[in-house]
LUMMI-701958 format. One line per 3 residues: number of its first residue (from 1); their letters; for each residue x, y, z of N, C-alpha, C. Coordinates in Angstrom, 1 decimal. Layout:
NUM> a> X:Y:Z:X:Y:Z:X:Y:Z | ...
//
This chain:
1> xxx> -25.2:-24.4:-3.2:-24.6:-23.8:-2.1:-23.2:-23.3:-2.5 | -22.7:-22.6:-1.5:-21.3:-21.7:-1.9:-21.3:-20.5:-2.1 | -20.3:-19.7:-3.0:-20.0:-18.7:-3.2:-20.6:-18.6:-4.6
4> xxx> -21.5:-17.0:-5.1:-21.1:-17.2:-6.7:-20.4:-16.6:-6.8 | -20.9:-16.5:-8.5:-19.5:-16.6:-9.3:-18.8:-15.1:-9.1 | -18.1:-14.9:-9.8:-17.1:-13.2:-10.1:-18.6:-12.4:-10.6
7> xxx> -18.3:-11.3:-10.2:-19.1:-10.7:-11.6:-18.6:-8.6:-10.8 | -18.5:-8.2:-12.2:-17.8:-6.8:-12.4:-18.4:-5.9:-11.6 | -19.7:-6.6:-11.4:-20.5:-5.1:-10.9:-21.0:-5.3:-9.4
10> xxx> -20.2:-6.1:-8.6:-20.6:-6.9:-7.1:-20.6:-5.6:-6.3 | -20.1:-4.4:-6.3:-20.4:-3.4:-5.3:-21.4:-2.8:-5.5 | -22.1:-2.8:-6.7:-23.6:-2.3:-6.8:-24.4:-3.0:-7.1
13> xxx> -24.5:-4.3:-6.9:-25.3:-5.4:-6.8:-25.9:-5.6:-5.0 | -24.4:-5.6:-4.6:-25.0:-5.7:-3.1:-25.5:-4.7:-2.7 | -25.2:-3.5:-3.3:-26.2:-2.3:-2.7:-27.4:-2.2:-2.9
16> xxx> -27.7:-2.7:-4.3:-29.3:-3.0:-5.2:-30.0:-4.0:-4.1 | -28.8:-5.6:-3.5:-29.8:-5.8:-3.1:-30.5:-5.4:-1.6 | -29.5:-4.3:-1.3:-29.8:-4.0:0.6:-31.0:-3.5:0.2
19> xxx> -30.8:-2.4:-0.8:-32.2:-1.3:-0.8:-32.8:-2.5:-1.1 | -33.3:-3.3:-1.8:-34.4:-4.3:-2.1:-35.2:-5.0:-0.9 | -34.0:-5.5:0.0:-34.3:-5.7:1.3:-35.2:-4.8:2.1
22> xxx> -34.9:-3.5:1.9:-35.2:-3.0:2.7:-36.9:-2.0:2.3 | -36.9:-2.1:1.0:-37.7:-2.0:0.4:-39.1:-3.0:0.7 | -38.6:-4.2:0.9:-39.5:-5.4:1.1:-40.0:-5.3:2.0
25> xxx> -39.2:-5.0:3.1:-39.5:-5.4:4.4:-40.8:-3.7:4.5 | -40.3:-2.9:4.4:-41.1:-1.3:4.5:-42.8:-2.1:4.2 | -42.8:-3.0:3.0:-44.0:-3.1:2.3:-44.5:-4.0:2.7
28> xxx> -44.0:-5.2:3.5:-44.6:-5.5:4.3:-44.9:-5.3:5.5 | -43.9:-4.5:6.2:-44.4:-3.6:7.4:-45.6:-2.4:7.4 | -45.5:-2.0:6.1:-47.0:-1.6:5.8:-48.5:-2.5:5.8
31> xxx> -48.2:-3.5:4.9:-49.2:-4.3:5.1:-50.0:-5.0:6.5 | -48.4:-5.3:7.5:-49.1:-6.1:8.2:-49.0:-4.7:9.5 | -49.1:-3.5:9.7:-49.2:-2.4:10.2:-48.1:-2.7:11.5
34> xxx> -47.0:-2.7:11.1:-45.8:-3.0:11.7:-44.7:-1.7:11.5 | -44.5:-1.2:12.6:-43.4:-0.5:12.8:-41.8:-1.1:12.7 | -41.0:-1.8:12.0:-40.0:-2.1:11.6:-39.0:-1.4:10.9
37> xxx> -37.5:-1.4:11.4:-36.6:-0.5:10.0:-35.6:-1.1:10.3 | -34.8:-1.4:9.3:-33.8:-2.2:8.6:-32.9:-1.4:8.3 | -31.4:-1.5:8.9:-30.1:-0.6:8.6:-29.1:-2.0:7.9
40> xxx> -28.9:-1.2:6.8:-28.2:-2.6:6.0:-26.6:-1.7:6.1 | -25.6:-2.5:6.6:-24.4:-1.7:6.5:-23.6:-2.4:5.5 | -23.2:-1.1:4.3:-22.6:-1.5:3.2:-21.3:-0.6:3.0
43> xxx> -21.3:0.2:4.4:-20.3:1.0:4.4:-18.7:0.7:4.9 | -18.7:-0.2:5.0:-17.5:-1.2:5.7:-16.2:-0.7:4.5 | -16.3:-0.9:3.1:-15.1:-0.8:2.0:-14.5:0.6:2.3
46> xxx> -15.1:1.3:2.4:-14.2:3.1:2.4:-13.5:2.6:4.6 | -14.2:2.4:4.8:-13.2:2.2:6.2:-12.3:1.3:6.5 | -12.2:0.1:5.7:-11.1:-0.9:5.9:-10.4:-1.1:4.8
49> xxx> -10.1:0.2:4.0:-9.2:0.1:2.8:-8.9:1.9:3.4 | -9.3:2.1:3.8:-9.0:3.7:4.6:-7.8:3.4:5.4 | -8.6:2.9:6.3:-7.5:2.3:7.4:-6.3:1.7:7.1
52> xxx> -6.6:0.1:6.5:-4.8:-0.4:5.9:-4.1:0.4:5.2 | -4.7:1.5:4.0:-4.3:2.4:3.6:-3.2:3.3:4.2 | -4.1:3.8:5.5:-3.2:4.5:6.2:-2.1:3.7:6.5
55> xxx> -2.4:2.6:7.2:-1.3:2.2:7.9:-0.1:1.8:6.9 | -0.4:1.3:5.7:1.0:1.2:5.0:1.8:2.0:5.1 | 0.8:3.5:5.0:1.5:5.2:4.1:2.3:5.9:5.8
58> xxx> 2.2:5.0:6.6:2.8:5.2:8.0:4.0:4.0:7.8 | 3.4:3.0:7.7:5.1:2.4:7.4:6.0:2.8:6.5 | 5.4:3.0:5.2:6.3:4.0:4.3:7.3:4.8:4.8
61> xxx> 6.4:5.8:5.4:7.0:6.6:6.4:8.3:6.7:7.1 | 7.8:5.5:8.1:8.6:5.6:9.5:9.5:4.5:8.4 | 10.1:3.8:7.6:11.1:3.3:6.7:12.0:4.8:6.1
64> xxx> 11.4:5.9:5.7:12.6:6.6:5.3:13.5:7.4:6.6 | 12.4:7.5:7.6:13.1:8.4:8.4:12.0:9.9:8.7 | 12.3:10.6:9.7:12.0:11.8:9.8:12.2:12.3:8.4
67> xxx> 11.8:13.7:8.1:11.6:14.7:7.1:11.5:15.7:6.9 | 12.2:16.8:6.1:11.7:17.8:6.6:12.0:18.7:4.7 | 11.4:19.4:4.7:11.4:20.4:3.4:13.0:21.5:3.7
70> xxx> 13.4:21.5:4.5:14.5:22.3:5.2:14.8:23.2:3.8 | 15.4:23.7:3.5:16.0:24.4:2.5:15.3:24.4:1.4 | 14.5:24.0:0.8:13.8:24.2:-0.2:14.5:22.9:-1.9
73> xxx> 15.7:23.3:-1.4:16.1:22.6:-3.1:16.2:20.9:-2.8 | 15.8:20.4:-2.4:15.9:19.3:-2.4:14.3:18.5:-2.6 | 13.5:19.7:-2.5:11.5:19.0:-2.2:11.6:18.3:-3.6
76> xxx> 12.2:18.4:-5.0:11.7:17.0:-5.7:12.3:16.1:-5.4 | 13.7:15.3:-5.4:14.2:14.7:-4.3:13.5:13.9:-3.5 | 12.9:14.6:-2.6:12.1:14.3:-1.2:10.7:13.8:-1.9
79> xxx> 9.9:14.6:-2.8:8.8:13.8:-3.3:8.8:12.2:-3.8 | 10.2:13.0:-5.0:10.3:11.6:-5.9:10.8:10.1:-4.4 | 11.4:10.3:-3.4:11.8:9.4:-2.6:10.2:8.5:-2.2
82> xxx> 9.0:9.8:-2.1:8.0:9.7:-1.1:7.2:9.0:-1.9 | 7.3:9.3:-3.0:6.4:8.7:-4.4:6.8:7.1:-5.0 | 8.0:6.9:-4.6:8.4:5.4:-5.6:8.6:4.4:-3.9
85> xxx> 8.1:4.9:-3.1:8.1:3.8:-1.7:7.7:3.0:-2.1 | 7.4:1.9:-2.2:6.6:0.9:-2.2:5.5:0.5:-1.1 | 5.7:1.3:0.0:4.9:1.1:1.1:4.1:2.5:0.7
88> xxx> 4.5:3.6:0.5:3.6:4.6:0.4:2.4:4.5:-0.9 | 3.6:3.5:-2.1:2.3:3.5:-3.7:1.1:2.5:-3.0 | 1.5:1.4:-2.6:0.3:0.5:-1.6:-0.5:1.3:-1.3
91> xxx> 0.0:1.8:0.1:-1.1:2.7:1.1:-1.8:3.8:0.2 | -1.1:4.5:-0.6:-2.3:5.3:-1.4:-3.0:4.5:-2.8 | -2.7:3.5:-3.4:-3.7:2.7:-4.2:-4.5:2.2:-3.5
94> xxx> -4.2:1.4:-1.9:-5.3:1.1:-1.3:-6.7:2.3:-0.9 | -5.7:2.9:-0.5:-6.3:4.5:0.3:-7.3:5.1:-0.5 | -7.0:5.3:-2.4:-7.8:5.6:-3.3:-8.8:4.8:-3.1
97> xxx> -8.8:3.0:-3.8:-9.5:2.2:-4.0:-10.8:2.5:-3.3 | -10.3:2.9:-2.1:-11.2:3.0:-0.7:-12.4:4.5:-1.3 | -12.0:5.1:-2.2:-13.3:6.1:-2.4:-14.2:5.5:-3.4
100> xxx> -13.4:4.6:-4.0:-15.2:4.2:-4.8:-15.9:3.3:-3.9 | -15.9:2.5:-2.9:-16.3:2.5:-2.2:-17.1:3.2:-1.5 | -16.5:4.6:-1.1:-17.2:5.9:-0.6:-18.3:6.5:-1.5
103> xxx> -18.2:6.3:-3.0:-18.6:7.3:-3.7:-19.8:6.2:-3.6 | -20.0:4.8:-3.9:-21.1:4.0:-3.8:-21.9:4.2:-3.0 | -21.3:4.5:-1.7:-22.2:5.0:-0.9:-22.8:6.3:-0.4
106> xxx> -22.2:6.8:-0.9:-23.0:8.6:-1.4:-23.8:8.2:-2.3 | -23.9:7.5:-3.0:-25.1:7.7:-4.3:-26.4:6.6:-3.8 | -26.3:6.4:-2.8:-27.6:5.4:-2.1:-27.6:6.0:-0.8
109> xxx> -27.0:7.1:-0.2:-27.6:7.4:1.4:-27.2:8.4:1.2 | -27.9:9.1:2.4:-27.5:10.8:2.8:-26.5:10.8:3.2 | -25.6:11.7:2.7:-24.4:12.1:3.2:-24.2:12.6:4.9
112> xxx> -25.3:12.7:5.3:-25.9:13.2:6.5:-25.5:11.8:7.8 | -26.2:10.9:6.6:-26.5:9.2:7.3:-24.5:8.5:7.0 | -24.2:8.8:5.7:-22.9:8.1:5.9:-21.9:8.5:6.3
115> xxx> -21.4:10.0:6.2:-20.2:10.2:6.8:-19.6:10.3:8.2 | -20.9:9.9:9.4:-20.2:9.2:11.0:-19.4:8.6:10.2 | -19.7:7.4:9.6:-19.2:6.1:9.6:-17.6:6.3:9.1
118> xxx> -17.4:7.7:8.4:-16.2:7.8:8.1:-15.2:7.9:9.5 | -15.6:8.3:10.6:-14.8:8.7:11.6:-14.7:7.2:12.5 | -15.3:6.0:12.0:-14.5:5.1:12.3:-13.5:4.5:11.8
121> xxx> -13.4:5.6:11.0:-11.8:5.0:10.7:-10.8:5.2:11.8 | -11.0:6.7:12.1:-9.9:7.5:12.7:-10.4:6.4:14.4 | -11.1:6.6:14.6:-10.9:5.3:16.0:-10.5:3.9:15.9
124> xxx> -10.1:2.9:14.4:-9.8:2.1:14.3:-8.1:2.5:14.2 | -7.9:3.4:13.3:-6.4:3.9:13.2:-5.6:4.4:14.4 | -6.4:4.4:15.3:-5.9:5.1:16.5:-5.9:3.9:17.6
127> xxx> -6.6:2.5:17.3:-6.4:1.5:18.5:-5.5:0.7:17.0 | -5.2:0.8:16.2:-4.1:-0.3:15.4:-2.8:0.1:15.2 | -3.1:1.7:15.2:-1.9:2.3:15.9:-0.7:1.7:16.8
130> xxx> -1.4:1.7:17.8:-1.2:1.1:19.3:-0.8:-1.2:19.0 | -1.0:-0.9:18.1:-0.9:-3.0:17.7:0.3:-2.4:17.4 | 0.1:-2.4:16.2:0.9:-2.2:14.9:2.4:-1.5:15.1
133> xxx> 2.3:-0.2:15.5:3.5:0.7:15.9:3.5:1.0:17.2 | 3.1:0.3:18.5:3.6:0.0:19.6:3.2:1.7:20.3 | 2.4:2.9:19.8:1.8:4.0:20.2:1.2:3.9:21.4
136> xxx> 1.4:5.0:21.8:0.8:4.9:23.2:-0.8:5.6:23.0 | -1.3:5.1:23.9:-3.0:5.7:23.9:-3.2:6.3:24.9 | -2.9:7.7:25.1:-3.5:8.3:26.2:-5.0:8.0:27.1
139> xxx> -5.4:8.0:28.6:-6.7:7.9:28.7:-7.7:8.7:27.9 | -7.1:10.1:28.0:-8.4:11.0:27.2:-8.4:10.7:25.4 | -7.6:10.4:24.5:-7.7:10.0:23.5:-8.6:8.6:23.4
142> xxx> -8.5:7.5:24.8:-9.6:6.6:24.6:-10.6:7.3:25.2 | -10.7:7.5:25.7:-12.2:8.6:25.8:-12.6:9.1:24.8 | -12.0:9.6:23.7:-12.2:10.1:22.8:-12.5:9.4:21.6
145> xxx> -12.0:8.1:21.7:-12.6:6.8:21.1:-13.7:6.4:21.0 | -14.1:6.3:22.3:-15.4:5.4:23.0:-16.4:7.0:22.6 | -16.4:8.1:22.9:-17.6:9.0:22.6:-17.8:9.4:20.8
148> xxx> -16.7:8.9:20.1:-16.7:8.8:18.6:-18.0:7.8:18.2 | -17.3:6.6:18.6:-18.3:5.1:18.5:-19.9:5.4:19.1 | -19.9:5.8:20.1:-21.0:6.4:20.1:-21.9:7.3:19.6
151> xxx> -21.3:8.4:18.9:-21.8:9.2:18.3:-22.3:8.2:16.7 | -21.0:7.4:16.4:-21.6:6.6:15.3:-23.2:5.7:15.4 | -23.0:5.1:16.7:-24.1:4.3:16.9:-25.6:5.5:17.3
154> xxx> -25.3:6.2:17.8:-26.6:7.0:17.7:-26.8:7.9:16.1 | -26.1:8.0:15.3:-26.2:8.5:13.8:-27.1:6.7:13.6 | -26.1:5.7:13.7:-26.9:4.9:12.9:-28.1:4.3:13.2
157> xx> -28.4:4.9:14.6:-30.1:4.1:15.1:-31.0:5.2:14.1 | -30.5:6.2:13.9:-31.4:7.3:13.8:-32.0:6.6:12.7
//
């Protein structure tokens, strides 16, 4: 019992074993003439390293202040400030991290079937928003929440 051990290749192991799962189950649902289907969600890493991501590269942010390119001679200056944050190198090492996670799961589903799931990001970032930096949520922007989530959940019955 427990956890195992480490091992290098755990993001495509657990993918190996969903399809296996799901694989199984098909072949027995053939045998025993059973209509069954099995949604294994392995897409969670690209949206909650998306998300924190963001939110660091927002505190980053709102730590230096408004911004603006105004005159032109100062944009390295302004990069180099934007680039050695420590809240902004976070939020984009997380923010990257967050595509091999993406890319894992482009190479086992339809890009058709995975990219809803990217737009819960933007409905999670938009209610942690509201925690996190005290944002206000319009009614029609939660409206616009709740018909996102939806659209996810009817992508993922399909």
């Amino acid at each position: 019992a427990g956890l195992p051990g480490p091992r290098p290749d755990h993001a495509g192991a657990i993918a190996d074993l969903a399809l296996d799962m799901r694989s199984s189950l098909e072949r027995l649902c053939t045998s025993l003439d059973l209509e069954l289907r099995l949604r294994i969600g392995i897409h969670s890493g690209p949206v909650i390293a998306g998300v924190i991501g963001q939110v660091l590269l927002k505190r980053g942010m709102l730590n230096m202040g408004p911004l603006s390119l105004g005159g032109g001679s100062n944009v390295l200056s302004l990069v180099w400030s934007i680039f050695t944050n420590p809240w902004v190198i976070a939020g984009l090492a997380l923010y990257v991290s967050g595509t091999l996670f993406w890319l894992i799961a482009l190479s086992r589903a339809d890009l058709s079937f995975v990219y809803p799931f990217a737009t819960v990001s933007m409905a999670l970032i938009i209610l942690i928003s509201r925690v996190v930096f005290n944002e206000s949520i319009s009614s029609l922007r939660l409206i616009g929440i709740i018909t996102i989530a939806l659209g996810v959940l009817i992508v993922a019955r399909s």
